[in-house]
N, C-alpha and C positions, 0 to 999 in steps of 0.2 A: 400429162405431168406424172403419171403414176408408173406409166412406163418408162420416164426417165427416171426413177430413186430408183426402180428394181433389177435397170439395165445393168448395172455393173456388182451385181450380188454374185454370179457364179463366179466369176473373176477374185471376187475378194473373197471366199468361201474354197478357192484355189489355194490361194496363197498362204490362208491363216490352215489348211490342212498340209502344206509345203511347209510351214514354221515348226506346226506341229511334230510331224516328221524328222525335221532339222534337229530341232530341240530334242524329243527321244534319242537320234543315234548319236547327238554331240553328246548329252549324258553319257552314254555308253563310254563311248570312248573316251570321255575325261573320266570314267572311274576307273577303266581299264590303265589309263594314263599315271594317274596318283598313285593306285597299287603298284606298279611296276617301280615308279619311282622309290617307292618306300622299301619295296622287297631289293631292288638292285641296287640303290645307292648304301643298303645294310651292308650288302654280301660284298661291295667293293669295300668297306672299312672293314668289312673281317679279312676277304683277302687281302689287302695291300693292293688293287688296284686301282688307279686312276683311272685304267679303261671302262672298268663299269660304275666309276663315279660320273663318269662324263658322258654316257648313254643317259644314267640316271638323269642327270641332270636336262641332258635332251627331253627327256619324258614328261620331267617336272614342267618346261618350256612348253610341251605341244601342251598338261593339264589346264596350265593359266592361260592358254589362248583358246582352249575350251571355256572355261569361267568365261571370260570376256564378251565368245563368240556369245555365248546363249544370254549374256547383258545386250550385247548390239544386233543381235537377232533380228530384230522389229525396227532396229533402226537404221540411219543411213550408212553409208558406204564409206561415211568420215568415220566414221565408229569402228567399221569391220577394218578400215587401214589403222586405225588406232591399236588394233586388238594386235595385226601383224607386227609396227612399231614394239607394241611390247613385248614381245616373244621375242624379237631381236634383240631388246635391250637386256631382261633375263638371260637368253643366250651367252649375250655378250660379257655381265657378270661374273656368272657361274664359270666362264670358258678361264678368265682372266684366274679363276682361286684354282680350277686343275691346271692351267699351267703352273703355277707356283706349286701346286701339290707335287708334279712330274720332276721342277727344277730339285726338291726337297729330296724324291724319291732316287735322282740321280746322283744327288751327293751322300745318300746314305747306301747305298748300293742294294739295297734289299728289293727280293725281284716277289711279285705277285704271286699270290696261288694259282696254278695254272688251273687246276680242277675244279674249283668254285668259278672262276670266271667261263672255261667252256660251259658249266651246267645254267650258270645264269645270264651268261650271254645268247645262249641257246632259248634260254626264256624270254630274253626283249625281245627278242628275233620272231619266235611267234607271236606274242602281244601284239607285236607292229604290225604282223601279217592278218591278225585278227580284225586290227581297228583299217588294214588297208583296203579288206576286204570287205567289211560293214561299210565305208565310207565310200568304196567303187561302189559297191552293189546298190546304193541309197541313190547315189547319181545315174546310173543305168535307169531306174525305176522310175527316176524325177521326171527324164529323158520321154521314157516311154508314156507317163501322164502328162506330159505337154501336147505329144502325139496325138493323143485321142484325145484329147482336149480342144487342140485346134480341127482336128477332124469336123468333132461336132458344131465347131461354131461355123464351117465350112457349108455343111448340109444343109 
């Protein structure tokens, strides 16, 4: 009997340091996420542009499906497609007020700052490259402790 309750402890001692894990880099990335939105969606209302309104707004979308993920982290896979449904609905939102921003911007004829949106587009652009990199490199690693994980249950 006692080596049934202790059979499945490395397993669940797996997974809550998998959570672990999850949870650390999805913070990351959802702070990485927030700030960008905050600094990008500024510099598009000082430029006049709708293009870095509308990255921003991508950004603000990947931060709240961060929020969500680390609520449905621990739970089922209805939660994690919940998380994704919301990102799409935000999405979808936001997408619907820069169109109308674009339709505004086309009848007043007045054209964006070119040099705020290169310097800040330049900026999501690495952000994105940062959280794409923490987020490959976190899956690589998961990868590799499966590997030896099942190794050992192997021997």
């Amino acid at each position: 009997m006692s080596a049934d309750c202790c059979s499945a402890k490395p397993s669940e001692l797996e997974k809550l340091a998998r959570q672990r894990d999850q949870r650390r880099m999805l913070v990351i990335v959802l702070a990485i996420n927030a700030v960008m939105f905050l600094v990008e969606f500024g510099a598009g209302v000082i430029a006049g542009s709708t293009a870095l309104m509308a990255d921003a707004s991508d950004m603000l979308g990947d931060a709240l499906v961060y929020v969500v993920s680390l609520y449905a982290l621990a739970r089922s896979d209805r939660w994690k497609a919940g998380a994704a449904m919301l990102k799409g609905a935000v999405i979808l939102g936001l997408g619907v007020g820069i169109t109308v921003n674009v339709v505004l911007k086309i009848q007043s004829g007045v054209p964006p700052s070119s040099t705020l949106m290169l310097a800040f587009g330049g900026l999501a652009l690495v952000a994105n490259l940062v959280c794409l990199r923490l987020l490959t490199q976190r899956g690589r690693q998961h990868g590799k402790h499966f590997r030896v994980f099942a190794q050992r249950r192997d021997q």
